[in-house]
C-alpha positions in Angstrom: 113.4 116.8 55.1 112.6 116.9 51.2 110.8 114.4 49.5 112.5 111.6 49.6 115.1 109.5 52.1 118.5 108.2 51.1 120.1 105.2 51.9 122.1 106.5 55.1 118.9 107.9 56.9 117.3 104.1 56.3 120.5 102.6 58.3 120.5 105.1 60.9 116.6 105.0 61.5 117.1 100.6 62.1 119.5 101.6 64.3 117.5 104.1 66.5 114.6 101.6 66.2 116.7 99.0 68.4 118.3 101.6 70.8 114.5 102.4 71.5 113.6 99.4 71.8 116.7 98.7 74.8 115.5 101.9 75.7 112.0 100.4 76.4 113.0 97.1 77.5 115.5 99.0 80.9 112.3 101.2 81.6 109.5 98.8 81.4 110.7 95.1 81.7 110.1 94.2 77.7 110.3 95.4 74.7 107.2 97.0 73.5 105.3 95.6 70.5 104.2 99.0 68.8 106.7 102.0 69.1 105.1 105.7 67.9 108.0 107.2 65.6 108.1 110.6 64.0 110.1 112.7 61.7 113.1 111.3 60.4 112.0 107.6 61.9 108.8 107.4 60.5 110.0 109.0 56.8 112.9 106.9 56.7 111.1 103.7 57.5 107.6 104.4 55.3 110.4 104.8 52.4 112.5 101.9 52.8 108.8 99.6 53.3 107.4 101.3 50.2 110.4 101.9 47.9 109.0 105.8 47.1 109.9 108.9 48.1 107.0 110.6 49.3 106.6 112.6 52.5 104.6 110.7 55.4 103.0 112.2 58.1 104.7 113.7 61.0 103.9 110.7 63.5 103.0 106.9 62.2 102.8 103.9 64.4 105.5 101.1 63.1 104.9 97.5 63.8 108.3 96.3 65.5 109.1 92.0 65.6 109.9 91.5 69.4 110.0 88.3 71.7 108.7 89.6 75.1 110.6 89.0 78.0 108.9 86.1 80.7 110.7 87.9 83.7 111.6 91.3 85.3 115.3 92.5 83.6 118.0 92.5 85.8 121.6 94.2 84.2 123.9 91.9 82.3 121.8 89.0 82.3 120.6 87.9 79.2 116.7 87.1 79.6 114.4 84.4 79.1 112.5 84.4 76.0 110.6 81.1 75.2 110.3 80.7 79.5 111.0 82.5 82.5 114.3 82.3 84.2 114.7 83.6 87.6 117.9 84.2 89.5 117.5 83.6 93.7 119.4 84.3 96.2 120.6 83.4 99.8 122.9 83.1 102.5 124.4 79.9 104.0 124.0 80.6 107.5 120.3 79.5 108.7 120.1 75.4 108.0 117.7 73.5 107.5 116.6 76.2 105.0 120.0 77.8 103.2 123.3 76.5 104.1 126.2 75.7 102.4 126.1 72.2 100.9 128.6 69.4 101.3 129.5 66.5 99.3 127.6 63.8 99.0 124.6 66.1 98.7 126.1 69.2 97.2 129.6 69.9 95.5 129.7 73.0 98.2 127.2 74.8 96.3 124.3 76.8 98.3 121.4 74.6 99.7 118.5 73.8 101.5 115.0 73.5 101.8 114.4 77.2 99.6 117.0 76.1 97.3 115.2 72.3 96.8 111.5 73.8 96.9 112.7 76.2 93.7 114.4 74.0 91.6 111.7 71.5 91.9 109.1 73.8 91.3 111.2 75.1 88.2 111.8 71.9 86.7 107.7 71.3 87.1 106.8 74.3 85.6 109.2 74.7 82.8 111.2 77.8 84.7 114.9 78.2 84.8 116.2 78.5 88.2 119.5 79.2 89.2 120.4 80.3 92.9 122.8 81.8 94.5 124.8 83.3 97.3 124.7 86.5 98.6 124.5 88.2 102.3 120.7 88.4 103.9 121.3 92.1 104.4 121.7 92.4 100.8 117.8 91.3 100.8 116.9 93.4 103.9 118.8 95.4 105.9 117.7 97.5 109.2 114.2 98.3 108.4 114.6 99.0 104.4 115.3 96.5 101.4 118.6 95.4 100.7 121.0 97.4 98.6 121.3 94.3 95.8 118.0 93.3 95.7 117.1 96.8 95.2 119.4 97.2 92.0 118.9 94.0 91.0 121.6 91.9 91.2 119.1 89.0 91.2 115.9 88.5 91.0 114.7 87.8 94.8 115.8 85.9 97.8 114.6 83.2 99.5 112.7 81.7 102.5 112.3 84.9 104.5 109.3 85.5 106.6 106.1 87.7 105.7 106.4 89.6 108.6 103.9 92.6 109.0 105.0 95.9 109.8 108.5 97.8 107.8 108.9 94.6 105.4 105.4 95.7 103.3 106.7 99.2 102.3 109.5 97.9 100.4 108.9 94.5 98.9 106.7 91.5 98.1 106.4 88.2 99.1 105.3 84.8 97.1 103.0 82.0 98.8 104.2 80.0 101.8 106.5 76.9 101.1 105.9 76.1 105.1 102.9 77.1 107.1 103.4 80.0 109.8 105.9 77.8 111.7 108.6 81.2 112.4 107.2 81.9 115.6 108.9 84.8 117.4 110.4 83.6 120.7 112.7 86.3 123.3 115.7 84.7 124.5 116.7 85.7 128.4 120.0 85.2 130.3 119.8 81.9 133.0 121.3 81.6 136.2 121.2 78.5 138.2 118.7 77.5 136.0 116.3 80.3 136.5 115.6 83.2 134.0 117.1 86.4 134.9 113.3 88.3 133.5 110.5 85.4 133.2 107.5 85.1 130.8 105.7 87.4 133.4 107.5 90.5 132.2 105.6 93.0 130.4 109.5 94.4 129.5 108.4 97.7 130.9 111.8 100.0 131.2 113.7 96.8 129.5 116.9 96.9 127.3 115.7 94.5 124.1 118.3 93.5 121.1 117.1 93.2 117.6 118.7 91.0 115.3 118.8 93.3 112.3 118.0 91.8 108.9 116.2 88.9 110.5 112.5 88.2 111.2 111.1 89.2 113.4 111.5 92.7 112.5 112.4 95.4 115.6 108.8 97.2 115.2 106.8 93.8 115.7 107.6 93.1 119.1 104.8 95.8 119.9 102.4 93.7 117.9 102.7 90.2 119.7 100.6 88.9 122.9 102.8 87.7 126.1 101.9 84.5 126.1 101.8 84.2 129.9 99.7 86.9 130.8 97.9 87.3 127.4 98.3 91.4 127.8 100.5 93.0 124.6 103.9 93.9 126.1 104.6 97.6 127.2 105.7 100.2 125.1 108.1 101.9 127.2 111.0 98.8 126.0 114.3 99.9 124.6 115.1 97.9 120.8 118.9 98.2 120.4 119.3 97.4 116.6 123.4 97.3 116.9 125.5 97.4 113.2 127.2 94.1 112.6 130.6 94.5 111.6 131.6 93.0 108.0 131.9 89.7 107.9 130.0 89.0 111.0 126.0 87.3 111.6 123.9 89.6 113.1 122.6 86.9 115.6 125.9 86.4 117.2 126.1 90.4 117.5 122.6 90.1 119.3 123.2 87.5 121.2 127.1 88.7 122.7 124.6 91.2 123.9 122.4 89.9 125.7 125.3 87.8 127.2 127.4 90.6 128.5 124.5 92.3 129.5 123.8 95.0 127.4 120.5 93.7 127.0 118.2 92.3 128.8 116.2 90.0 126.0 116.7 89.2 122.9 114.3 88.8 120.1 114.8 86.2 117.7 113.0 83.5 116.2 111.7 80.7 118.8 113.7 77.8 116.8 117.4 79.9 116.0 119.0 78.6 119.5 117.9 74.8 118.0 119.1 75.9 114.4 122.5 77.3 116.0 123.5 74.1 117.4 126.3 72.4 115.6 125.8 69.1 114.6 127.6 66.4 111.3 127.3 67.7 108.4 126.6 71.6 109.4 129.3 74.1 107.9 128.7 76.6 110.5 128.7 80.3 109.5 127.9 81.8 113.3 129.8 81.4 116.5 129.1 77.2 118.0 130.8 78.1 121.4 128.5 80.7 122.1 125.6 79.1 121.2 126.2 75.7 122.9 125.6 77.9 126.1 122.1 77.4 125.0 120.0 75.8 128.2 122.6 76.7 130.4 123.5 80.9 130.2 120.6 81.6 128.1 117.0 80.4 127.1 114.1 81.2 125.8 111.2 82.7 128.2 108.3 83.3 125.3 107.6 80.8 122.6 105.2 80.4 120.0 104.7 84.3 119.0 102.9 84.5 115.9 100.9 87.7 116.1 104.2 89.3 113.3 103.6 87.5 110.8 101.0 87.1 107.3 102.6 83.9 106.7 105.1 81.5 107.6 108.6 80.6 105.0 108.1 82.2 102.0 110.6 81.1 98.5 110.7 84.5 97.5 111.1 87.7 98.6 111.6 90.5 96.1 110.7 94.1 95.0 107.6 95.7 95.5 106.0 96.1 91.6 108.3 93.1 90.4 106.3 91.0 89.1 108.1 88.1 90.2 105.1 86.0 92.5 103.2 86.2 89.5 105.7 83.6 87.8 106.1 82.1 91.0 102.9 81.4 92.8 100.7 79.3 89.9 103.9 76.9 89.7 104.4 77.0 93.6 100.8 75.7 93.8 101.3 72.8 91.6 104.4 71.9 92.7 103.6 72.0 96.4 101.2 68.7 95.7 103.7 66.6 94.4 105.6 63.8 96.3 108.7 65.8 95.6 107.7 68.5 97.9 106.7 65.7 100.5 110.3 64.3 100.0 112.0 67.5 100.5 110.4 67.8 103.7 111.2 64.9 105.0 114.9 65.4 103.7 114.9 68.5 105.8 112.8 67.4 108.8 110.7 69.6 108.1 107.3 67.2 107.3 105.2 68.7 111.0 105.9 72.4 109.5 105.0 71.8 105.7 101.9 72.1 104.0 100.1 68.6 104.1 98.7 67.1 100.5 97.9 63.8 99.5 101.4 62.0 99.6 101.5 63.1 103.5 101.2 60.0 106.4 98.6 61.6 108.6 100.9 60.8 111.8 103.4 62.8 110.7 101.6 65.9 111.5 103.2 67.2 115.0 104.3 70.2 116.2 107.7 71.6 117.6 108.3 72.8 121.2 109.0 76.4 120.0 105.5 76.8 118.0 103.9 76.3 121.3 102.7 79.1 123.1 104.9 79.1 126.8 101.6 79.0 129.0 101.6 75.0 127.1 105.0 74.3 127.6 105.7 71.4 130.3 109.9 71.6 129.4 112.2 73.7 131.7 114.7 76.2 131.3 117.3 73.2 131.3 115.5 71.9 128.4 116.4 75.8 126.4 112.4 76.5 127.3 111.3 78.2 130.0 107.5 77.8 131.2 105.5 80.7 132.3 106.3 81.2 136.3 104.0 79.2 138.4 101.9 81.3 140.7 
């Protein structure tokens, strides 16, 4: 290269020291700090600092002026560089968790107990939240992670369920927001008030519907106890995973199913039929006919399944490697003994299912009918519960 660098091999070497440094930044989630240079790089920038011409060595380390990143990159978002900001995603279809907010509480925007738990925690901790909407099959989808969480459209969705099983391959979760209160339940048609397969079955040779996306996940129904006989269920079930059309929920594709007939059970979380109903101020996103047959056509005849899960409700749910419950978890922590996470719960109804701290009443702790086991249940099939068969 001669002895000495002129002005146009200075420019150009600035230049190649930010494109390697955006370089850096897409591959390892921040800029480094130290960049090794050589050739042209290093001569170019040892003659500019020194203001002489002499040859440097082939290869020199160059100190490079950088702000670190404080959260995983995602494309066209600028990042957060004096504190983290995190973008998080859901759908408005599962209330009390993520539905779609009216006024007075919400201007339309998404909401619900994820959305409240992570903007409190954020305005704690110093963290910029921001959430939005997207479909839950964009998160997970039939046994893999979802297509836009994967390229990172955001940074991770919220309030699914650490399931065991397919879930762990692909992503990671943060702490619980609600203790393990997403028991699995299996939902079985009624007539004249009695279930058409009872909390005996073991579902030998049986016809079962997944709702795909959704805890629980197809491949843990073979991990749960029948909570009648206290045996595992048979393996010799058929799990229909059915496509959901565009524009469609997946649990009104399960559950037009197992009303027709195609199936013979369907499994689902033990509270969904409750969540489903529609009630004042509920913008529903599934089909309210259908699932106002509750009690009547259909009803659940196993509750309180917990043997697919690590943990109950988590706030976020993102890639595996991300990096993401490390900003989360320490603020999650703090935030979750504050009185503001005792309000939210109560705002949600959600106080019996939260984790208890000091600003809890003691007498609020109860428990739901679907987080009971069914060899506890005293309801009936009338009441969307079906006890284990007498005898």
């Amino acid at each position: 290269f001669g002895s000495s660098v002129d002005q146009k091999y200075k420019s150009f070497s600035v230049e190649l020291v930010g494109e390697l440094n955006h370089m850096a930044w897409l591959k390892h989630g921040a800029p480094p700090r130290r960049v090794l240079l050589g050739g042209l790089l290093a001569l170019a920038l040892a003659s500019s600092a020194s203001g002489q011409g002499e040859v440097c060595s082939p290869a020199m380390e160059v100190e490079i002026a950088t702000t670190a990143a404080r959260e995983p990159p995602l494309p066209g978002v600028f990042p957060g560089t004096e504190r983290p900001k995190l973008i998080l995603a859901q759908d408005i279809d599962w209330p009390p968790y993520a539905y779609l907010g009216v006024p007075p509480e919400s201007d339309f925007d998404v909401a619900g107990f994820g959305h409240d738990v992570a903007h409190g925690m954020g305005d704690l901790c110093g963290i910029d939240i921001t959430t939005v909407q997207t479909a839950w099959d964009d998160c997970w989808n039939a046994g893999k992670i979802g297509d836009k969480l994967a390229s990172g459209h955001f940074h991770a969705c919220m309030t699914f369920t650490h399931t065991m099983g397919q879930r762990n391959r692909f992503v990671e979760f943060s702490w619980g927001i609600l203790q393990s209160n997403k028991p699995a339940g299996l939902l079985a048609r009624v007539s004249n008030g009695v279930p058409e397969v009872n909390g005996m079955s073991d579902l030998s040779g049986k016809t079962i519907v997944d709702v795909v996306g959704w805890a629980p996940t197809s491949d843990t129904l073979a991990m749960v106890e029948n909570k009648c006989t206290k045996q595992r269920f048979a393996t010799d079930f058929t799990m229909l995973t059915p496509e959901t059309p565009k524009g469609q929920n997946p649990n009104d594709v399960a559950l037009k199913m197992l009303l027709n007939g195609t199936a013979d059970a369907m499994w689902v979380y033990a509270d969904q039929a409750k969540n489903y109903q529609c009630v004042e101020g509920v913008t529903p996103e599934w089909d309210c006919d259908m699932w106002a047959r509750w009690k009547t056509d259909f009803a659940y005849i196993q509750t309180g399944l917990y043997g697919h899960v690590y943990n109950g409700t988590t706030l976020t749910l993102s890639k595996k490697g991300s990096g993401v419950r490390d900003i989360v978890n320490p603020c999650l922590q703090k935030f979750m003994e504050t009185k503001a996470y005792y309000d939210i719960c109560v705002k949600h109804d959600l106080v019996a299912a939260c984790y208890p701290n000091a600003h809890f009443p003691a007498s609020e702790a109860s428990g739901y009918t679907h987080e009971k086991p069914t060899s506890e249940l005293t309801t009936t099939c009338a009441d969307g519960y079906c006890p284990c068969p007498s005898g």
